[in-house]
C-alpha positions in Angstrom: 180.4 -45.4 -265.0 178.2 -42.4 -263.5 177.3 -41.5 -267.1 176.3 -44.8 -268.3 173.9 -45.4 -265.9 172.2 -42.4 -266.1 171.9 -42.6 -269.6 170.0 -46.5 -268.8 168.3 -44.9 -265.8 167.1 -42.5 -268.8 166.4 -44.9 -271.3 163.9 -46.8 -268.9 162.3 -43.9 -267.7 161.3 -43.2 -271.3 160.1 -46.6 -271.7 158.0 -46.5 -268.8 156.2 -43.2 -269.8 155.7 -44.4 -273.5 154.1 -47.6 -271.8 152.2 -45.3 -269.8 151.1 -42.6 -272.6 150.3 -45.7 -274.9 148.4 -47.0 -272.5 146.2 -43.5 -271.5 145.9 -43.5 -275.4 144.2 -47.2 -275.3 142.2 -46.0 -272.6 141.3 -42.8 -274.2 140.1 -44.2 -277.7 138.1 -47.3 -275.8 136.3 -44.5 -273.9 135.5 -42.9 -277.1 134.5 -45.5 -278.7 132.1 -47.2 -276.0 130.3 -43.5 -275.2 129.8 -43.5 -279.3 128.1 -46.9 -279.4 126.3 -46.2 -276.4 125.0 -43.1 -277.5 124.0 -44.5 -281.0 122.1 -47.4 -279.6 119.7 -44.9 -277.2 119.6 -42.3 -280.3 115.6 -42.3 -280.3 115.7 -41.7 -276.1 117.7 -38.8 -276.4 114.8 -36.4 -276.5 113.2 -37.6 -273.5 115.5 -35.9 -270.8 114.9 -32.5 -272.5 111.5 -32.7 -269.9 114.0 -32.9 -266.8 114.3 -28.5 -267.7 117.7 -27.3 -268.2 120.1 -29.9 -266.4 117.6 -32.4 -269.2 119.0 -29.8 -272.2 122.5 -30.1 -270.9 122.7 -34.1 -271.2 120.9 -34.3 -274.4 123.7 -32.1 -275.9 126.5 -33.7 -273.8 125.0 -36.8 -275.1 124.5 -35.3 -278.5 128.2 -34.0 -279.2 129.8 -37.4 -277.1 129.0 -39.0 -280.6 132.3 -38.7 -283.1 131.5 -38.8 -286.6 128.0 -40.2 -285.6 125.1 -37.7 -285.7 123.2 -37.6 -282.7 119.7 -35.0 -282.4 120.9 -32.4 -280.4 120.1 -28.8 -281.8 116.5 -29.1 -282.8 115.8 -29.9 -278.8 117.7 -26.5 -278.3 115.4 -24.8 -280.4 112.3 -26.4 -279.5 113.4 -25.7 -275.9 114.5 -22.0 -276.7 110.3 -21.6 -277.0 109.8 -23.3 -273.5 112.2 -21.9 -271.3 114.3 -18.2 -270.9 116.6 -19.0 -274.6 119.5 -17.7 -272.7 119.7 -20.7 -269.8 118.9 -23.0 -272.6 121.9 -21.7 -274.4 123.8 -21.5 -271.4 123.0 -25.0 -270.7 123.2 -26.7 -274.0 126.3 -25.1 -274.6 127.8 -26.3 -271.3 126.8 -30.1 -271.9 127.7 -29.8 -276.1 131.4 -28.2 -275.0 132.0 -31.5 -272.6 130.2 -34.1 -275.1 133.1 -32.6 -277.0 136.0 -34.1 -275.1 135.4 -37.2 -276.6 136.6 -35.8 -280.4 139.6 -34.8 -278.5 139.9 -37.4 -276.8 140.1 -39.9 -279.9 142.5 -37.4 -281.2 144.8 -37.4 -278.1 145.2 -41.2 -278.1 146.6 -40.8 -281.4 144.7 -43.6 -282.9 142.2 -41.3 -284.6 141.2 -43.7 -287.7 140.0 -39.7 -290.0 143.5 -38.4 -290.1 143.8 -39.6 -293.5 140.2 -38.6 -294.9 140.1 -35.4 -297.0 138.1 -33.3 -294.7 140.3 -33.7 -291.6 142.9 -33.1 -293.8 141.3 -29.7 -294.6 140.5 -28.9 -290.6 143.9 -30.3 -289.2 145.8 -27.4 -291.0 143.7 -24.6 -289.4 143.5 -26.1 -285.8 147.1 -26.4 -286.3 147.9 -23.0 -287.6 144.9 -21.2 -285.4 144.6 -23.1 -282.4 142.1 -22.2 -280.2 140.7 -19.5 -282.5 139.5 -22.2 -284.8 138.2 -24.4 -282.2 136.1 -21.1 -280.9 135.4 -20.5 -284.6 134.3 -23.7 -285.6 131.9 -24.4 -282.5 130.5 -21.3 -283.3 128.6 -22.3 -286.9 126.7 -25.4 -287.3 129.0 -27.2 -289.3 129.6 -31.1 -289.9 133.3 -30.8 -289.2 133.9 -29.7 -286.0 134.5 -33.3 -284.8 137.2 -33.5 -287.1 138.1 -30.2 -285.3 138.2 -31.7 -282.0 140.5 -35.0 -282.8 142.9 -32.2 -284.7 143.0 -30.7 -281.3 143.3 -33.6 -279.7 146.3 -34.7 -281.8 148.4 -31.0 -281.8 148.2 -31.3 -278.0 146.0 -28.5 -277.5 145.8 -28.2 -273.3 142.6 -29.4 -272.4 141.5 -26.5 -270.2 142.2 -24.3 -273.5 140.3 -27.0 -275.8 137.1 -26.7 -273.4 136.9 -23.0 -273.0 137.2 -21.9 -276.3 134.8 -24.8 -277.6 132.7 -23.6 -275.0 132.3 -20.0 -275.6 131.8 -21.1 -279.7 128.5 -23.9 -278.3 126.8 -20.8 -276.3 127.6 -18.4 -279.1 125.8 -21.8 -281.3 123.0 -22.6 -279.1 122.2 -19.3 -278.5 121.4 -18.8 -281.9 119.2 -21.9 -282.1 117.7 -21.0 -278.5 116.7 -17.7 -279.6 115.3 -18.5 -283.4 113.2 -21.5 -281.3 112.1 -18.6 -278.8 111.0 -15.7 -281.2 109.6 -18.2 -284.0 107.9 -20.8 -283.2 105.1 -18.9 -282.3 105.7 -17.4 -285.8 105.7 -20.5 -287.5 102.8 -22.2 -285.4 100.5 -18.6 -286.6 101.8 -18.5 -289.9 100.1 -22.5 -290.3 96.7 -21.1 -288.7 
């Protein structure tokens, strides 16, 4: 008798979770979804908290990389910024803000409801997140690339901790924005004499 009902004792403690992860996964994907629209409808506002300094840079690339699929302006404030303020804060701060806009990527990946994992080009990222892991999360954040959201819901969907996500995508958005900070700091000026 012991046996049985710890096997149904067992049975409805899985239920419960799988109510409870499906339900986290509901949660998850409306999040995603709402910060996407949100984002998309303000898309011409963006800009204007770059004049708020560097906690200004660091929304308008959280808000920037909270968009999944949807391209947001984000990098060409970084550079324009690099020019204005010390290139390494900006990158600093960008990078910060871009690495947490990312959770939402993950985030649609994690709920499991991620509507790309049949398109071509996640199916051409999943296999290296999978394989790589956090290497080609860092790797990926590093380079300007168009696929890195695909990136994040791969991550999202092998399970990757979170923590791990974050610090790897982090380190590849600085190693990023540094490179746009630093081009906008050393040539603008360049550019702006070049047109005199």
């Amino acid at each position: 008798m012991d046996a049985v009902n710890k096997e149904r004792t067992s049975i409805q403690e899985q239920k419960k979770s799988g109510i409870g992860v499906f339900i986290l996964r509901v949660l998850a994907l409306t999040v995603v979804i709402g910060i996407t629209v949100y984002i998309f409808s303000i898309r011409d506002h963006v800009q204007d908290f770059a004049v708020y300094g560097y906690p200004g840079i660091f929304l308008v690339m959280l808000l920037a990389n909270a968009t999944v699929i949807i391209p947001a302006p984000g990098v060409a404030v970084v550079f324009a910024m690099g020019n204005i303020f010390n290139p390494f804060w900006v990158a600093l701060a960008a990078g910060t803000g871009g690495a947490i806009g990312e959770l939402s990527g993950y985030l649609a990946g994690f709920s499991g409801q991620a509507l790309v994992e049949n398109t071509q080009a996640y199916n051409r990222v999943a296999p290296w997140v999978q394989k790589y892991g956090v290497w080609a999360i860092l790797a990926l954040s590093a380079f300007p690339n168009p696929f890195f959201d695909l990136a994040g819901i791969a991550a999202g969907v092998a399970k990757i901790p979170v923590w791990k996500f974050l610090l790897f995508c982090w380190i590849g958005q600085i190693i990023k924005m540094a490179l746009f900070a630093f081009a906008g700091a050393y040539s603008i000026d360049w550019i702006a004499n070049f047109f005199q």
